[in-house]
C-alpha positions as CSV (number, residue, x, y, z in Angstrom):
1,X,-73.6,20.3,37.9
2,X,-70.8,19.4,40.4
3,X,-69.5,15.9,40.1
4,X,-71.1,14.1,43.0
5,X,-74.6,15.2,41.2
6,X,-73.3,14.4,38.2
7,X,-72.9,10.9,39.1
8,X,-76.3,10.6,40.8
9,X,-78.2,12.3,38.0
10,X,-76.1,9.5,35.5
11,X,-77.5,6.4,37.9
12,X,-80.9,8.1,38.3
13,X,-81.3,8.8,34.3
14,X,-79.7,5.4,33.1
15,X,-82.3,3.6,35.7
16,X,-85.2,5.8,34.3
17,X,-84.8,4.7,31.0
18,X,-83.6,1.4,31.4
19,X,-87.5,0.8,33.6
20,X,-89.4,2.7,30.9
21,X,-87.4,0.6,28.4
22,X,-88.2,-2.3,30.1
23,X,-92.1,-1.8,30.7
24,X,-92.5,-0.2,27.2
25,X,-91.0,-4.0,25.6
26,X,-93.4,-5.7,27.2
27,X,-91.5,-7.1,30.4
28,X,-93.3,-5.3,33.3
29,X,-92.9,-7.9,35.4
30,X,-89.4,-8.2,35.3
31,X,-89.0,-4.8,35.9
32,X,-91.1,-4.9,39.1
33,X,-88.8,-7.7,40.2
34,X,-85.4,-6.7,38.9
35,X,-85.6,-3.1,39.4
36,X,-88.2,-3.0,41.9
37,X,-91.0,-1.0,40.8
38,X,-94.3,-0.5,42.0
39,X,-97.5,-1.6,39.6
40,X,-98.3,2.0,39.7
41,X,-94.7,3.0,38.4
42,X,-95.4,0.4,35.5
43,X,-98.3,1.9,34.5
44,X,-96.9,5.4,34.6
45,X,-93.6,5.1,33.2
46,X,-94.9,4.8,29.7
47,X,-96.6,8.2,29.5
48,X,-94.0,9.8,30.9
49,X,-91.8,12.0,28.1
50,X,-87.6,11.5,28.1
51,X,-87.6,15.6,29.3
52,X,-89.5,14.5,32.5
53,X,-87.3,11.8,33.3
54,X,-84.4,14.1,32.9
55,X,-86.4,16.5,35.1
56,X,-86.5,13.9,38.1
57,X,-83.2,12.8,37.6
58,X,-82.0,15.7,38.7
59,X,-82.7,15.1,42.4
60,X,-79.5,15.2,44.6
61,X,-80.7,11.7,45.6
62,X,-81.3,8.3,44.2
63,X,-84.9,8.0,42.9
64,X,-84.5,4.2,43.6
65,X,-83.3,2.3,46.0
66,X,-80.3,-0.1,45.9
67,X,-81.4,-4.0,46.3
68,X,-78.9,-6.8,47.2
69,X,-79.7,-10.1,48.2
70,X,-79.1,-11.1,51.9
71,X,-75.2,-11.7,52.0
72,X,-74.6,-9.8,49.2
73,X,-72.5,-7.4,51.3
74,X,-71.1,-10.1,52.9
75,X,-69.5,-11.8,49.7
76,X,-68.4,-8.0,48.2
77,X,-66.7,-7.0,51.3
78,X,-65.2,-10.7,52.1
79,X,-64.3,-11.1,48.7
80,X,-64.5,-15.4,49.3
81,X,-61.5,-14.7,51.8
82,X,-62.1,-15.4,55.9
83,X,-61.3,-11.2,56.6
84,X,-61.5,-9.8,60.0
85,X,-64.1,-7.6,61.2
86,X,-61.6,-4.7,61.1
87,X,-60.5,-5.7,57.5
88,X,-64.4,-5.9,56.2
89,X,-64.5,-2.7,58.0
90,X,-61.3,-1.2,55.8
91,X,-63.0,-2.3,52.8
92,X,-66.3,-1.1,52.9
93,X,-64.5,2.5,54.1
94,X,-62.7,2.1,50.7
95,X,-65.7,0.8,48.5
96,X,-67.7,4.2,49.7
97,X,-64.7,6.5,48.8
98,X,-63.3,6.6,52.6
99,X,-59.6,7.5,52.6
100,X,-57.0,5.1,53.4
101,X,-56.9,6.4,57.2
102,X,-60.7,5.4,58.0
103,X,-62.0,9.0,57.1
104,X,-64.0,9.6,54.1
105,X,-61.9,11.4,51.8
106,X,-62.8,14.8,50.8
107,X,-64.1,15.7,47.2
């Protein structure tokens, strides 16, 4: 598996589990609301063996999506500093692996 699937099947596996953990413990609810499942995802995830979970890991994409609370970015990228535009710009290049010229760096 090359390294940039590597990573994704890690984040898709470790939130797999940690919802299935979550739903089997008797916290369904906090689920839904921390990792953002549906009801029907609650009610599946049980049933569903480790090997399967593994199986849809696999994916060369997330199986979830990333949630982050309005200004979220904002306060990552600003880092509680008053940044220019072009600076928040530099930074988010960086926090998504861009090289230090503005161009995503190569793998």
């Amino acid at each position: 598996m090359e390294t940039d699937n590597t990573d994704i099947y890690e984040m898709n596996l470790g939130y797999l589990i940690k919802a299935r953990e979550m739903v089997m413990s008797g916290r369904p609810h906090q689920a839904m609301v921390k990792l953002g499942l549906t009801p029907d995802a609650v009610r599946l995830l049980p049933a569903i063996p480790i090997r399967r979970l593994q199986t849809i890991a696999q994916r060369d994409m997330l199986c979830f999506a990333p949630r982050f609370a309005p200004g979220c970015w904002r306060e990552i990228l600003m880092g509680g500093s008053k940044l220019s535009d072009e600076d928040s710009a530099r930074r988010l290049i960086l926090l998504v692996g861009g090289g230090s010229n503005g161009v995503p760096a190569r793998q």
